[in-house]
C-alpha positions in Angstrom: -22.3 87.3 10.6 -26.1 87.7 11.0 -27.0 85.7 8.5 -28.6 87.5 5.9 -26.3 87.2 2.5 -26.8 88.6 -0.7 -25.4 87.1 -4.2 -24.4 88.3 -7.6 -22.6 87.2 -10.1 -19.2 89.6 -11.1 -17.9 88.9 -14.7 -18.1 85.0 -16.2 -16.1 83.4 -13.1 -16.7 84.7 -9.8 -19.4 84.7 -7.4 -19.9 88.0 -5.7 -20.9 87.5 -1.6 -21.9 90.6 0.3 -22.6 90.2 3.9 -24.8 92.0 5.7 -23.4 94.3 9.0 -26.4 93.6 11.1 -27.6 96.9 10.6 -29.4 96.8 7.4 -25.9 97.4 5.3 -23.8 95.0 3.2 -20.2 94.6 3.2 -18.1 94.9 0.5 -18.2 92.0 -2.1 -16.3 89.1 -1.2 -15.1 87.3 -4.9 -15.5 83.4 -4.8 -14.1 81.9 -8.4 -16.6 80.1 -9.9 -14.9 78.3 -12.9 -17.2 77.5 -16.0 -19.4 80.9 -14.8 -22.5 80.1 -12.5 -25.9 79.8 -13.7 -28.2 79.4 -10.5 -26.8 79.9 -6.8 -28.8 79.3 -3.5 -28.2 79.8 -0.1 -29.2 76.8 2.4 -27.5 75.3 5.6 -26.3 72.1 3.9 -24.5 70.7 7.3 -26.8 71.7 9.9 -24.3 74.2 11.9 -26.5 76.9 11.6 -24.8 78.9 9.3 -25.7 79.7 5.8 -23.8 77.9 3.4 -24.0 78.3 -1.0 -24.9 75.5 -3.5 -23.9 76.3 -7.2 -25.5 75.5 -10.3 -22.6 75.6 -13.2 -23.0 77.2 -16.8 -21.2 75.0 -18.6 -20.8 72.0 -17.1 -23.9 70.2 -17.5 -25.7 69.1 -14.1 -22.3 69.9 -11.9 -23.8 71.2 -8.6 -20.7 72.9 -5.9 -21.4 73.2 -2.3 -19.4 76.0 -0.9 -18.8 75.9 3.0 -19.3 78.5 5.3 -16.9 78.5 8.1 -19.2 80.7 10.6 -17.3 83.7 10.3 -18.7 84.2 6.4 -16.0 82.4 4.7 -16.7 80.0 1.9 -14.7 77.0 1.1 -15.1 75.0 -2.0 -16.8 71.6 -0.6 -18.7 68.5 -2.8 -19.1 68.4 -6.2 -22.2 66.5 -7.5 -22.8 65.7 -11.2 -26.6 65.5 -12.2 -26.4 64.6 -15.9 -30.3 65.3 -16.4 -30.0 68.6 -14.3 -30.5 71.6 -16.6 -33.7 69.5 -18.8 -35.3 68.8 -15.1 -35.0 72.8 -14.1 -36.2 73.4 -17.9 -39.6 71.2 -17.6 -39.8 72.2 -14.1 -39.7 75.7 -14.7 -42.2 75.2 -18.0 -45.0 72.8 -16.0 
């Protein structure tokens, strides 16, 4: 994996990942369940390893934040769960300032 990685969302429940080939191509969608439907993903390196790893921002669940690990070879595995109760009215101000 070169570390480029594109995100979309596939129906209510799953994430879709497409990796890209290294030569300007992606792969086809890998499906990671997201249950309660995603509302806001990112992609960060959340344990310094140097690969690219996913955060998730849930629909339904208010302020539940997933961190989904990358093993290096561009396979995800659920991780933390962090509950922000104030989340979603943070973003909202945020993105209204």
């Amino acid at each position: 994996m070169n570390g480029y990685v594109a995100l979309d969302t596939w129906g209510p429940d799953f994430l879709a990942i497409l990796l890209n080939d290294g030569s300007g191509h992606f792969a086809e969608p890998t499906m990671l369940p997201i249950l309660g439907g995603s509302e806001v993903a990112t992609l960060t390196d959340l344990d310094a390893d140097g690969d690219i790893d996913i955060v998730v921002g849930h629909r339904y669940s208010s302020g539940r934040l997933v961190a989904f690990d990358n093993n290096g070879v561009g396979e995800f595995t659920e991780g933390q769960t962090l509950v922000l109760p104030n989340l979603r009215a943070c973003i909202k101000r945020a993105l209204h300032a």
